[in-house]
C-alpha positions in Angstrom: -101.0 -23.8 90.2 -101.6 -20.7 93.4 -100.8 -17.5 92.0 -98.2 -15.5 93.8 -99.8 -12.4 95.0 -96.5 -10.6 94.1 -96.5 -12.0 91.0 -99.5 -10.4 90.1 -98.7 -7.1 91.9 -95.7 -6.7 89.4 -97.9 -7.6 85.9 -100.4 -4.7 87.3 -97.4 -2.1 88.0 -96.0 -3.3 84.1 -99.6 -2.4 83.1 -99.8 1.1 84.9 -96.8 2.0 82.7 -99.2 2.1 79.6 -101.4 4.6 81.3 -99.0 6.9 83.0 -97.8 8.4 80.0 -99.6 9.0 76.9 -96.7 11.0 74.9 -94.9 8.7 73.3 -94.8 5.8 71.0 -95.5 2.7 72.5 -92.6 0.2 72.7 -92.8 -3.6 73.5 -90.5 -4.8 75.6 -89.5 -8.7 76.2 -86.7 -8.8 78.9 -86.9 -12.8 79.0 -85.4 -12.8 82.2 -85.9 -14.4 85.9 -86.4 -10.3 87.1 -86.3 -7.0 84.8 -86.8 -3.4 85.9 -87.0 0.1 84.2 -85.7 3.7 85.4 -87.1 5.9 83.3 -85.7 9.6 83.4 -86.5 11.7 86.7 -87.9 8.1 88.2 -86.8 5.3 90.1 -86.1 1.8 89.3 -89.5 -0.5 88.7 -89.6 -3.9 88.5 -91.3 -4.7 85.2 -92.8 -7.6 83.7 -90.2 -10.1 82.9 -92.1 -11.9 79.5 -93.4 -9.2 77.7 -95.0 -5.1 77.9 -96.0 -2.6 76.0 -95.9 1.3 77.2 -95.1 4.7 75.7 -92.0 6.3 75.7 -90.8 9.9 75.2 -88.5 10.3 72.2 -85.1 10.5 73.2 -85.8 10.0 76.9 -83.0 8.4 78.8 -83.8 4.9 80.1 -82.1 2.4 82.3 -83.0 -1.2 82.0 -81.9 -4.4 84.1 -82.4 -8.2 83.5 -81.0 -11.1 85.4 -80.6 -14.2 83.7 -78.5 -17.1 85.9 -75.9 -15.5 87.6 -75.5 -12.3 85.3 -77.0 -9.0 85.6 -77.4 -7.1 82.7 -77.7 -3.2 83.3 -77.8 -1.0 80.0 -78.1 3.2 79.9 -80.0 3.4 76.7 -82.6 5.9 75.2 -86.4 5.3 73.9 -85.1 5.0 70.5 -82.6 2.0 71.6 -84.7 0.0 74.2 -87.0 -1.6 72.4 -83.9 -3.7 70.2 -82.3 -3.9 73.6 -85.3 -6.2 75.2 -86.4 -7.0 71.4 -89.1 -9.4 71.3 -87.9 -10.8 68.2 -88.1 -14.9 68.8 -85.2 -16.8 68.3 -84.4 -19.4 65.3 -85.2 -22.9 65.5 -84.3 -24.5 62.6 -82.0 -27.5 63.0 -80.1 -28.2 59.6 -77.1 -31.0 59.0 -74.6 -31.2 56.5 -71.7 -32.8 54.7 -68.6 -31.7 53.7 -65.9 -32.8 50.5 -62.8 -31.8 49.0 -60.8 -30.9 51.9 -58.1 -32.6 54.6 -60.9 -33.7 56.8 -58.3 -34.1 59.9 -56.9 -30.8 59.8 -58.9 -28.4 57.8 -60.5 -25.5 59.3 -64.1 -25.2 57.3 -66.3 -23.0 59.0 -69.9 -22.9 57.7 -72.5 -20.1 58.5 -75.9 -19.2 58.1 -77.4 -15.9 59.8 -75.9 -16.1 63.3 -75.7 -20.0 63.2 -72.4 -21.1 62.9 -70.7 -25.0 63.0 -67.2 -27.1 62.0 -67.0 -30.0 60.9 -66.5 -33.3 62.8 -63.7 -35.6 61.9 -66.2 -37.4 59.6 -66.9 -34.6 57.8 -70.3 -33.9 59.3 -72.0 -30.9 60.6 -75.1 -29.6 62.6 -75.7 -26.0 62.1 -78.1 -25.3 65.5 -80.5 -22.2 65.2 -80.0 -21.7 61.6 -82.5 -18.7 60.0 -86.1 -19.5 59.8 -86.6 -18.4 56.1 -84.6 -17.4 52.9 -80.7 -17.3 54.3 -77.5 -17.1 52.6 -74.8 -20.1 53.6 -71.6 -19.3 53.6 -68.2 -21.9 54.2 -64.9 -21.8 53.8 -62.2 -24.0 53.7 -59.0 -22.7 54.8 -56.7 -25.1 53.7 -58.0 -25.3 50.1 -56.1 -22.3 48.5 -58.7 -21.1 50.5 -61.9 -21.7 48.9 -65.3 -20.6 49.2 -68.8 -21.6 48.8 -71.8 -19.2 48.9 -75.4 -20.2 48.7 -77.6 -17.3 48.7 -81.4 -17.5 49.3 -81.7 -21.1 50.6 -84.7 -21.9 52.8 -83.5 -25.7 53.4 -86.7 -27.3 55.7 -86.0 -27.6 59.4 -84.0 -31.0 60.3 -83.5 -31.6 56.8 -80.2 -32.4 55.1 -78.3 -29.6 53.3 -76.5 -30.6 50.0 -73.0 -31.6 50.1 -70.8 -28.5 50.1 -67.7 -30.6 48.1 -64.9 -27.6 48.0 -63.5 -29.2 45.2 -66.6 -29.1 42.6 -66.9 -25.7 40.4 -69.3 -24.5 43.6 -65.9 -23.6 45.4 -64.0 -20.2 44.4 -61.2 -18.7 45.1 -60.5 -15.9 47.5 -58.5 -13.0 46.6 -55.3 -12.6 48.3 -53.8 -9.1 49.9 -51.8 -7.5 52.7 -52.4 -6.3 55.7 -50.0 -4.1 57.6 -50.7 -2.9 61.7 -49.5 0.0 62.9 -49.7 0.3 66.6 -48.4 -3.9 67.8 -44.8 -2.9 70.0 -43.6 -6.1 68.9 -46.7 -8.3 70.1 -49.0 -11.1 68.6 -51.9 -10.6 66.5 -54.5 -12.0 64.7 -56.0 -11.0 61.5 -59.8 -12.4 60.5 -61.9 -11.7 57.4 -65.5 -12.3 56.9 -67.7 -11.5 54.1 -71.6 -10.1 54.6 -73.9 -10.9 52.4 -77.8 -9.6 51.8 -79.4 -11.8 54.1 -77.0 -10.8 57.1 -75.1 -13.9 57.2 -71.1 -13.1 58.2 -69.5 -15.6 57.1 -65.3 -16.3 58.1 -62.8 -16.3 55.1 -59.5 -16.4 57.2 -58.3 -16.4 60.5 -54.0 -15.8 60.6 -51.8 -15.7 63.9 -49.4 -12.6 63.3 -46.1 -13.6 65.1 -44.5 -10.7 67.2 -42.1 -9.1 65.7 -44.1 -8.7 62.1 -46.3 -6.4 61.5 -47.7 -7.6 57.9 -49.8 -11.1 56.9 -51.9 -12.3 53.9 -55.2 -11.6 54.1 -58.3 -12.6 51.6 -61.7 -11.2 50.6 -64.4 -12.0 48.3 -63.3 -10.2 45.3 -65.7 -7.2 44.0 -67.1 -8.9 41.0 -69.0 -11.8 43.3 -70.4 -9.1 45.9 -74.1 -8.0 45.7 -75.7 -5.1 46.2 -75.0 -4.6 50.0 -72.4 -7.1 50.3 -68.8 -6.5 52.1 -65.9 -7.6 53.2 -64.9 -6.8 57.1 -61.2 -7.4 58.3 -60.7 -7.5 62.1 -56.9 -7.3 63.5 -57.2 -8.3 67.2 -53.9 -6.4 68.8 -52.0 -6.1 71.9 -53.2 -4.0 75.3 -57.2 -5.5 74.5 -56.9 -3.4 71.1 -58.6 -4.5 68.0 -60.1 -2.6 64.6 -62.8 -3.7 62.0 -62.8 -2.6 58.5 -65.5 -2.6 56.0 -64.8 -2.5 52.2 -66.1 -4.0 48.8 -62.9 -4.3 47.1 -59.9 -6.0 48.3 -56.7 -4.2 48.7 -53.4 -4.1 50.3 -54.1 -1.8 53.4 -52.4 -0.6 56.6 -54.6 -0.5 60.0 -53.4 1.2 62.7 -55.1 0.1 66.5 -55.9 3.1 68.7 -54.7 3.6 72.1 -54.9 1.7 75.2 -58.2 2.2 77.2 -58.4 4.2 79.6 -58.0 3.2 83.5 -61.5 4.4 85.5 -62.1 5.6 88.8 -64.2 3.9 91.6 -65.4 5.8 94.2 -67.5 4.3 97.4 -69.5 6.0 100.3 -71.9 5.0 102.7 -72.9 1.7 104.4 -75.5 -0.5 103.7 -78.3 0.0 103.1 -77.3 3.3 102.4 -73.7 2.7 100.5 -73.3 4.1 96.8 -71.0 3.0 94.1 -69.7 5.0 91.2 -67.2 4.9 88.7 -65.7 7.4 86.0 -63.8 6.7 83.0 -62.1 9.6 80.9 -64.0 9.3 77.4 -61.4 8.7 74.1 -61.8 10.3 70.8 -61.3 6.9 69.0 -63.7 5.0 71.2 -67.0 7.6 71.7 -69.7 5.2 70.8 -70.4 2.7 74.1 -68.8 2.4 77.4 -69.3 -1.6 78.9 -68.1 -1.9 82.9 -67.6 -5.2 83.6 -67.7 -5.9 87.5 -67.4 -9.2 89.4 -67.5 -10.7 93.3 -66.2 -13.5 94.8 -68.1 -16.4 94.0 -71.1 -17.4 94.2 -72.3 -14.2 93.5 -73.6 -12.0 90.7 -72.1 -11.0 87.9 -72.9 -7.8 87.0 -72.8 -6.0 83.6 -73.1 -2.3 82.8 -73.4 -1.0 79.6 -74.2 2.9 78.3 -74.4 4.6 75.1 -73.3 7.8 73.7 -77.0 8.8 73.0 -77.6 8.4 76.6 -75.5 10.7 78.0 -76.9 12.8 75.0 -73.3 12.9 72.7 -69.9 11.8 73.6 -69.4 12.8 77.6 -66.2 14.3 78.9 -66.2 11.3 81.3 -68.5 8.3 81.6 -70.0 8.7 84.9 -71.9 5.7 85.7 -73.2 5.3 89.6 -74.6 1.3 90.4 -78.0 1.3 91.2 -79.4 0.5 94.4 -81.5 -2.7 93.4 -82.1 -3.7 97.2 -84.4 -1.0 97.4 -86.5 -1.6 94.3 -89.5 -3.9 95.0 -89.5 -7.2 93.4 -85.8 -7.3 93.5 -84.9 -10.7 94.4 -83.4 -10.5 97.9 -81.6 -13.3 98.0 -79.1 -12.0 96.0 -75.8 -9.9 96.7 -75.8 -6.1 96.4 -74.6 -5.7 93.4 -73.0 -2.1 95.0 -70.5 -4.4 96.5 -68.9 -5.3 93.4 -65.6 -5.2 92.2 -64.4 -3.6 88.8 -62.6 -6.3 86.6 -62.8 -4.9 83.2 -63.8 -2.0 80.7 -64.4 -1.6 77.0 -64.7 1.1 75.1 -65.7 1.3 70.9 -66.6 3.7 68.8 -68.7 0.8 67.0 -72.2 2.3 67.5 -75.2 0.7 69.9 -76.7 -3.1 68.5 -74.2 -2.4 65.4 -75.3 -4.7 62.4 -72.8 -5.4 59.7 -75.2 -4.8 57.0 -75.6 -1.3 57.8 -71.6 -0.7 57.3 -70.5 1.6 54.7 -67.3 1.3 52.7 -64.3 2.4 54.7 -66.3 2.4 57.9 -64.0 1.7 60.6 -64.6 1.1 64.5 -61.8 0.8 67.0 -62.1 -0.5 70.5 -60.1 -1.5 73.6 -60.6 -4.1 76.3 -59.0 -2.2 79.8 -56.8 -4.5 82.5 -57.9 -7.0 84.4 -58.4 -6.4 87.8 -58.7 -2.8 88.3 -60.3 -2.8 91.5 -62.0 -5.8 93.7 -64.3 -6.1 96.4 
């Protein structure tokens, strides 16, 4: 197969990255991605390799990265310390597993069934493929919602890829039951909501206990945990209430109780500001930062279709603490060599969307503490198109 001289021009600019900067760790990067690029601070946008690269970073320097994949552009404001899990190099599982279920109403049970990140229901026949399951020790997790609801753990099983995982019968002495509390919102003007428990366990597995529709008008429901006494070291319970306006609230905590969650506020409504024609046209857009929501800023802009989709995302430890206002400007990707040029300027973009959390950057479950509690808020819909 020819090699495409531009090709290799961009592997030897990745390269010259390990050698322009000798001050820092060095941090390997795999964007995994049709085209990726890098601004690191006080430079412009570079196209970098798009499999994998290695070269040293300042600590806490401020860092931009890109990836496309499809039709979706990925833009993230990130520091040294964050960029590496951002592009991690970390392969993917590829461990096919299949299963049986017992013991529950196999037409209209719910039965969810985790392990790690891989998650599957049921067919009518009581069958299941869990896709992507861990490769290694994992914990299994399923519950069947209408069995009082019961649960079945399995902690450290390394079943062997495409092999068949022992029948999970809810109605054998495997199944528990889960304990049963209140839940009260504060914050729901009269609207739907949802309330949904999971529990973590060691190996990171988040498993669903319960998922219950709120009906407007109340403002309490059940809810149900994993009592105490069956939690591990570094196990927890997490209850998220999904609210009105794009407002929901997660909860961490080891022992059940009745509780009261109140939602935050509504999001709020950012700015766009445009200047210039092309090629010299500029996009910004400023969003007034919230107390409850200090941790991550995502902009989520759009175009008529076909077109591309682009994603922004920036972190507190970016902008070096919580700014006054999230000021994000869209970068001029026309202009940065490798760029593929078929594509739409992403500067021509509409708004459609923001979300704002105080959950902090790549947040994992595991690392919750008891009473931890992260609020965020999904803005309107259309707040400005092209």
């Amino acid at each position: 197969m020819p090699v495409n001289p531009r090709h290799t021009v961009i592997a030897l600019l990745g390269l010259c990255f390990a050698c322009s900067d000798a001050t820092g760790p060095m941090v390997t990067l795999c964007p995994d991605a049709a085209w990726a690029g890098i601004e690191r601070e006080g430079m412009p946008w570079e196209t970098i390799a798009t499999a994998r690269i290695s070269f040293p970073l300042r600590g806490g320097e401020r860092i931009g990265l890109a990836r496309m994949r499809g039709d979706s552009l990925h833009i993230f404001y990130v520091t040294a310390e964050q960029a590496e899990a951002t592009f991690s190099c970390e392969p993917p599982p590829t461990k096919v597993l299949n299963g049986t279920v017992q013991g529950i109403d196999r037409e209209s049970s719910l039965t969810p069934i985790s392990m790690g990140n891989s998650v599957a229901y049921p067919f009518g026949n009581g069958e299941f493929i869990l896709l992507r399951a861990p490769d290694g020790p994992a914990d299994l997790v399923a519950t069947a919602f209408d069995v009082d609801p019961v649960t079945i753990i399995r902690r450290n099983v390394d079943y062997p890829d495409g092999s068949t995982i022992p029948v999970l019968d809810f109605s054998s002495g495997e199944g528990f039951s889960l304990q049963a509390n209140t839940v009260t919102v504060v914050g729901l003007d009269n609207f739907e909501y949802s309330a949904t428990t999971h529990v973590i366990t060691q190996r990171g597995t988040q498993g669903m206990l319960r998922y219950i529709f709120g009906q407007g008008g109340t403002t309490s429901v059940p809810m149900y945990s994993v009592s105490e006494s069956r939690l591990l070291n570094g196990e927890w319970n997490s209850l998220t209430i999904d609210g009105p306006y794009g407002l929901y609230v997660t909860v961490f905590y080891r022992s059940p109780s009745d509780r009261t969650v109140t939602l935050g506020p509504r999001s709020s409504v950012p700015t766009v500001t445009r200047s210039g024609t092309a090629p010299n046209r500029a996009m910004r857009i400023d969003a007034a930062s919230q107390a409850e929501y200090g941790s991550q800023i995502t902009l989520l802009l759009c175009a008529v279709q076909p077109a591309l989709q682009p994603t922004i995302i920036a972190t507190k430890e970016y902008f070096r603490g919580t700014p006054v206002t999230w000021s994000l400007t869209v970068p001029d990707f026309l202009a940065v060599e490798g760029f593929p040029s078929a594509w739409q300027d992403p500067r021509t973009s509409g708004l459609c969307g923001i979300l704002v959390t105080e959950r902090p950057y790549l947040f994992s479950p595991q690392s919750a503490r008891e009473g931890d509690t992260y609020r965020s808020a999904l803005g309107p819909g259309v707040i400005y198109t092209p």
